[in-house]
N, C-alpha and C positions, 0 to 999 in steps of 0.2 A: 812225561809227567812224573811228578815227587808221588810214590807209594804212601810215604807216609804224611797226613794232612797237618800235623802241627808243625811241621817245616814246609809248607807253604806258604809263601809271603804275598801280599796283596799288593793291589798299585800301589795302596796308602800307606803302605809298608817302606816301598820302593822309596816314593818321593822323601818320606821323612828321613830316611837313610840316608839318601844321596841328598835332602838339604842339609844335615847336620855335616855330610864331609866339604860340603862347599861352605858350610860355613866357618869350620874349622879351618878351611886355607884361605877366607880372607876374600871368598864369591860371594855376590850377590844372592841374596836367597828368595827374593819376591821374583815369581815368575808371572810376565803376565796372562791375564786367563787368556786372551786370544792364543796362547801358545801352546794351552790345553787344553784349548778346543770347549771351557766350559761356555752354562747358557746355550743359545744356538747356534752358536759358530762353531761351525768343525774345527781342529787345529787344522796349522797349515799343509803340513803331508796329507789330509785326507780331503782338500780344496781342490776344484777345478781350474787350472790356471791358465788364465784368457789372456785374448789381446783383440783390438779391434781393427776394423781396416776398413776407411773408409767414414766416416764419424762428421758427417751432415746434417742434416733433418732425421730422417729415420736410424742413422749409424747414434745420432745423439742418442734420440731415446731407447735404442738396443745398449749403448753402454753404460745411462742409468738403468737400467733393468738389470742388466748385472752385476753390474759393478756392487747395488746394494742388497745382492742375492748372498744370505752366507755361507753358499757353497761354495763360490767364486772368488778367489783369489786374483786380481785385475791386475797387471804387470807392465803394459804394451799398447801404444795407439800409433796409428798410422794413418797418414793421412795428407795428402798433397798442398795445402793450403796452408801458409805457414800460421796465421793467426790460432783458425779454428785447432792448429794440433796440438799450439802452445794453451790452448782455452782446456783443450779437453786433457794433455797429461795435469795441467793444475788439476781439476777434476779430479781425476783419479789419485794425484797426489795428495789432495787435502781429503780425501773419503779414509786411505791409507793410513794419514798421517805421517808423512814422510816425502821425500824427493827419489824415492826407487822407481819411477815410470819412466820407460821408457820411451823416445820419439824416433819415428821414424817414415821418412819419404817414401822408401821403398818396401811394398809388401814386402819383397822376397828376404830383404833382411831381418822381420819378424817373423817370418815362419822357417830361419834358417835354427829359431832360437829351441833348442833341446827342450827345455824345459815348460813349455808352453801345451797344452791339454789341448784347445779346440780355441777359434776364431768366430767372431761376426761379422761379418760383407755385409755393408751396404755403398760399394761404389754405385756409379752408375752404370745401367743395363748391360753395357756394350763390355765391362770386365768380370761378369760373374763367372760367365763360363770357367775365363783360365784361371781365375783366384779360387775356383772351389776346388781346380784339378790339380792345381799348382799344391796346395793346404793338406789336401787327401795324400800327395804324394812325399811331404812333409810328417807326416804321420799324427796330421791335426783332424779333430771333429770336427763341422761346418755349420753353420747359423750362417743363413743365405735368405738377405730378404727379396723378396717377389719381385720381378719376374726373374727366373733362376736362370734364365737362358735368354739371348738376345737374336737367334736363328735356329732354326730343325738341329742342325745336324748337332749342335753341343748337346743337346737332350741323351741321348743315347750317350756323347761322353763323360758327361759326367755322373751321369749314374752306373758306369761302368769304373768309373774313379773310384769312385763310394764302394763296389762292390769288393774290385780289387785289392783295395787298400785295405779293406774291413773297417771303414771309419761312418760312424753315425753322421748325416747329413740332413737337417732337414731348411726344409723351405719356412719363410718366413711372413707369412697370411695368415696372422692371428681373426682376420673376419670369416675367413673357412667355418667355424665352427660358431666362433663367439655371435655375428652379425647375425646368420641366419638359423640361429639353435631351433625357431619353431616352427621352421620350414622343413628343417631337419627329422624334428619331431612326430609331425605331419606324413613325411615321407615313410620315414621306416617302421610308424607304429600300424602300417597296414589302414589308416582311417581312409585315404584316397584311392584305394585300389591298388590295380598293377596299372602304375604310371607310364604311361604315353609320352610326354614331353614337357620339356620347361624353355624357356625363353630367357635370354640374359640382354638386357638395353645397356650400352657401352660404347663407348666411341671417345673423340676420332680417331683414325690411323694419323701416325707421323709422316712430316713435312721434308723436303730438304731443307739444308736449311744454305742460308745465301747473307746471313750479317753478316755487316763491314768490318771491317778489324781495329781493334782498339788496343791500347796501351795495356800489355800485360803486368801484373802487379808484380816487386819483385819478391816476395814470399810465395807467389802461384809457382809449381814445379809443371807447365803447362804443356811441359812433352809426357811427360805421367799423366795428366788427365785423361790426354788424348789414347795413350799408350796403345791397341789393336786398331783405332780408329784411322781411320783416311786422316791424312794431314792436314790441318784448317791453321784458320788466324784465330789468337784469343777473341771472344768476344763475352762482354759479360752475361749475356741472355744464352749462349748457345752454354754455359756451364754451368748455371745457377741450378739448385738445385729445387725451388718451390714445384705444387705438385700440380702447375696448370699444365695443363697441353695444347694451349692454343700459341705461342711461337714467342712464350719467355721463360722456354727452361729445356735443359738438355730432354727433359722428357716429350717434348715437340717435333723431337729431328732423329731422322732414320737413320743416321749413325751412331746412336747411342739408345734409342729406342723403338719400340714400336705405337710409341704414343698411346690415349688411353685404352686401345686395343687389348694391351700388355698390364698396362698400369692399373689400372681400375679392374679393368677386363680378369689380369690374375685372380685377385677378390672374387668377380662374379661370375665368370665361369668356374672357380674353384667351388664355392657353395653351390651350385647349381650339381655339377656331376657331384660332388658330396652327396647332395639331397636326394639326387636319383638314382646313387649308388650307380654308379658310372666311373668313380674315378681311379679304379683300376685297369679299365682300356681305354684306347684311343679312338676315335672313329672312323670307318673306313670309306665314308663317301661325304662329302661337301657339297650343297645345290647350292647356286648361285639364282636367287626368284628376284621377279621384278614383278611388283604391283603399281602400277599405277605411276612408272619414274621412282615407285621407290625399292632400293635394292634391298634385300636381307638372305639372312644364309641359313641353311638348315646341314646340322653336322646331322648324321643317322651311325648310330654304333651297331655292332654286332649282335648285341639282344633287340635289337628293334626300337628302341630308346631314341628318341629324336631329342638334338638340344637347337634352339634355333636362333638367331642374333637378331635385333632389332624388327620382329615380323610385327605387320603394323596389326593393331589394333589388342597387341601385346605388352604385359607391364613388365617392369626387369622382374627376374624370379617366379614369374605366374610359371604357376604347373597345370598341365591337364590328365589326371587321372582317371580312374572310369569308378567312383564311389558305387558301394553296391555291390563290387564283385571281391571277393576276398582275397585276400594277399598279407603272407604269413608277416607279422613281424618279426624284425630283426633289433638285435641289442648294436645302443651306437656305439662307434668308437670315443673315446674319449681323450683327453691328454693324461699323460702319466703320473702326473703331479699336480696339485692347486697353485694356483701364482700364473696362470695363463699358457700362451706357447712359450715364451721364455722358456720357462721350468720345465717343461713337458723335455723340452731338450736336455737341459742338464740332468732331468732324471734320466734320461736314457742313454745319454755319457755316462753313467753310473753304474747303469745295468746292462749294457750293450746292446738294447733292443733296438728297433725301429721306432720313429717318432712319430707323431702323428701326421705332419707333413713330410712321412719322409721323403726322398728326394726324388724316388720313380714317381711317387702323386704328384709331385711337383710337378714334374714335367709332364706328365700328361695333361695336366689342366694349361698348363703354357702353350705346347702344341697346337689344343686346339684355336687360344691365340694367333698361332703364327698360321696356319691354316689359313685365316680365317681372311689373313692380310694378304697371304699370296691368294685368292680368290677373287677376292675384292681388288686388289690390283692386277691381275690378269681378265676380271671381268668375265669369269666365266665357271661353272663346276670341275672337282676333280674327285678322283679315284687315288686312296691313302694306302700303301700296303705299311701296316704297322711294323710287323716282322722284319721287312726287309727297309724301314724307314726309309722310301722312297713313293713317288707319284708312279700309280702304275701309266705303261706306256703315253708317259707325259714329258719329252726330255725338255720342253719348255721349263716347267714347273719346277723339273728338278733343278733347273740352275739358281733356283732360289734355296734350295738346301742348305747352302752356306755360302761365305763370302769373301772376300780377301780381308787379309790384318795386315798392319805393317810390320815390316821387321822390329827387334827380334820375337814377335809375340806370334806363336803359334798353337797351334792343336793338332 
């Protein structure tokens, strides 16, 4: 620091200084504000500089959400499809103004890029796991929309990615909070009691899947789609990305997901352990009940907390409390910034905190998805050791923990 303050000079000292000597050698002296960061745009050294992977239906609207965020500097899309990647760098190039956007096929060549802050995934199900682990390993943040994980055993890796690396990751189910805010409200301001159980209505599980093979396009990169996946024929239904689950879109078929189990399911079991404040554990026991021909499952957690799937005479989200008996409130959690989860993210790229979806909630609310599938397809209850993320003395069970990938895509 100058001791003495009349030789202190000011930024507006600085700039008039150094524009009179640019302008004395014949520089340009209009700089423009976006350079300065005035108004509400940071300059650019103090932007988060993104890129997207995967830019669909959901990867769309994650890269207008950012794109017109102006903390976010957008640089980078990727994306297997050649139309939609030449749609989306226009995008990003005409938001810009200019042709600096990147395109590119391959993740791994945009998260090779140095200069890059943090990433949004939204492939399909079946590649989140290794683009988040791949990204963390890169030394990127993660924006990873739901379901984060596409079998048990990626849960545990990727939030040991996150951990490892020190990289902010959160999950991407803006309905967690926003959908169910006054079930939430209900829950933790103590008016229902100490809560008993909630119920989540969700369905179906995913199908094989057995379309005919059709004429691949040639802009589709349709060994990248496939990428950890079993090897198939293109078919246009088995890669489309709309959000039915009844057998016209990748979210149909169990090589790419769990069907609305997972899809929907992420949403409503994620507000549900929200609400019951649950979704810092896992559950340790699964009943498989039959009334009447019809099947439903009861998860039971470690505090006594039942969450139960499709139990009949049950609505999605119905809670049973015991009103009348008291139960302390709690203050919610909230997101870290206004402008939704988006933001909540990139404020916490900022600050280095934890998100509100960070990525261990993520995956607990997923879990009990996958659970829920291995149950209902082996037809029968099981015993969860969370710790040791396995089926106690179940080696059935456990051979659903994970799956095979093709080469070279592993974990």
């Amino acid at each position: 620091m100058n001791p003495n303050p009349e030789h202190q000079s000011t930024r507006r000292d600085f700039l008039k200084t150094t524009g009179a000597a640019a302008a004395a050698l014949g520089f340009p002296t209009i700089i423009p504000a976006s350079a300065l960061g005035q108004g509400d745009k940071p300059a650019p050294s103090n932007r988060i500089v993104m890129g997207g992977i995967g830019l669909g239906n959901m990867g769309s609207g994650d890269l207008s959400n950012f794109l017109n965020n102006p903390l976010v500097q957008y640089v980078a899309v990727c994306e297997v499809r050649g139309n939609v990647l030449n749609e989306r760098k226009n995008q990003v190039d005409g938001k810009n103004g200019n042709k600096d956007c990147k395109a590119y096929v391959d993740f791994r060549e945009l998260l090779a890029r140095e200069d890059i802050d943090a990433v949004h995934i939204a492939t399909p199900d079946h590649w989140h796991a290794i683009q988040i682990i791949e990204a963390c390993r890169a030394g990127k943040d993660v924006f990873c929309q739901k379901p984060e994980t596409r079998i048990l055993r990626e849960g545990k890796l990727v939030v040991e990615a996150a951990r490892r690396y020190g990289r902010v990751v959160s999950g991407g189910s803006q309905r967690v909070l926003e959908d169910y805010r006054k079930l939430v409200n209900s829950c933790w301001s103590g008016e229902l009691g100490p809560i008993k159980s909630i119920n989540v209505a969700v369905g179906p599980l995913s199908q094989q899947c057995n379309l005919p093979p059709e004429n691949c396009p040639a802009d589709m990169n349709w060994e990248m789609w496939l990428g950890p996946a079993p090897w198939a024929p293109y078919n246009s239904k088995r890669c489309d990305g709309n959000f039915g689950t009844g057998g016209g879109s990748w979210r149909s078929y169990s090589d790419y997901s769990g069907g609305g189990m997972t899809d929907w399911g992420a949403h409503h079991f994620g507000g549900a352990t929200f609400a019951v404040d649950v979704r810092e554990l896992q559950p340790t026991e699964v009943t498989l009940n039959d009334e009447g021909g019809k099947k439903w499952i009861s998860f039971k957690y470690p505090n006594g907390i039942e969450l139960t799937h499709n139990r009949p005479g049950r609505r999605n989200m119905q809670v049973e409390g015991t009103p009348g008996e008291k139960r302390e409130a709690k203050k919610i959690p909230e997101y870290a910034a206004k402008g939704g989860i988006n933001a909540d993210f990139l404020e916490c790229v900022k600050t280095r905190s934890k998100p509100f979806r960070d990525i261990e909630l993520a995956v607990n609310t997923v879990t009990v998805c996958h659970l829920g599938i291995i149950a209902y397809t082996l037809g029968r209850s099981l015993k969860w050791d969370a710790a040791k993320q396995q089926f106690t003395g179940d080696d059935e069970a456990n051979r659903f923990i994970d799956q095979a990938r093709r080469e070279p895509w592993r974990l």
